[in-house]
C-alpha angles and dihedrals in degrees: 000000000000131000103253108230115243108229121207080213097042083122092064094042095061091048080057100054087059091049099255095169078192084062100043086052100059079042088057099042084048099060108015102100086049098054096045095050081055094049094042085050091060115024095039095215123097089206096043087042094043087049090047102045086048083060097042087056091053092045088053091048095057098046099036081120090070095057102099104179095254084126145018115295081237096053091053095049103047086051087063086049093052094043094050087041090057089043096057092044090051075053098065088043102251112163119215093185097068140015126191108238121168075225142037101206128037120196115273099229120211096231131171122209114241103175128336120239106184089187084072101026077060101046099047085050078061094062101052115109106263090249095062091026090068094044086052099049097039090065113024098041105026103037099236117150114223096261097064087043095054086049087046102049091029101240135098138302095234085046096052087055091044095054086044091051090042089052094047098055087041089052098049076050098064092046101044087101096046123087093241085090141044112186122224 
């Protein structure tokens, strides 16, 4: 059997699992800059994240039931926002399995890093095609290894590094002209 997780908002959990809407709020208030900069991470759009993490709430309210302690309240949640993120993203037919580049390889600059500047670190992960935005995000951001992305996206391990590898060098692409970077 598994460790519960001790969770510093058990209490309002628990308001939660008998339908309290005063203790879904503070639920809600809690966690709710976390899970849209999870969403906005990953869908790109503040109206489209804002609608998704909304769902993903209400998904969490009815099936709170379901959530047995094994992990953080957090963790549990943000699984729900990543899912209904991907979802939504499955829904507008991007592919993570393939991306159309003119090339399958960009150059791997040597690079060092100056000053960072995560305003434009940010913006220029913005820019990245879905497809390498989520991979990206998926590991860098959100912690996830290759093999639970590839569960999570449906495609293959080797597929997940390669689209992270795609996304990285696209990525130093787009901030070669900054001054992030100077190149070696």
């Amino acid at each position: 059997m598994k460790t519960l997780y001790e969770n510093i908002h058990q209490e309002i959990i628990d308001q939660c699992r008998k339908g309290s809407r005063k203790a879904q709020f503070q639920l809600y208030k809690l966690y709710y800059r976390p899970m849209f900069s999870i969403c906005m991470r990953l869908i790109n759009n503040t109206a489209e994240a804002e609608d998704v993490m909304q769902e993903a709430f209400l998904n969490a309210f009815t099936k709170i039931d379901a959530y047995k302690g094994e992990v953080s309240f957090g963790a549990w949640l943000k699984r729900i926002v990543i899912n209904r993120s991907l979802d939504y993203l499955k829904k507008r037919k991007i592919k993570f399995g393939e991306i159309n580049e003119k090339t399958n390889q960009l150059p791997d600059y040597q690079m060092e890093i100056k000053e960072v500047n995560m305003d434009v670190i940010k913006g220029a992960i913005q820019k990245l095609p879905d497809g390498y935005r989520v991979v990206l995000s998926l590991f860098l951001i959100e912690g996830y290894d290759h093999e639970e992305i590839s569960e999570i996206l449906g495609i293959s391990n080797s597929n997940s590094r390669t689209q992270y590898l795609r996304a990285k060098n696209k990525l130093k692409e787009l901030l070669k002209d900054t001054e992030v970077f100077s190149y070696n």
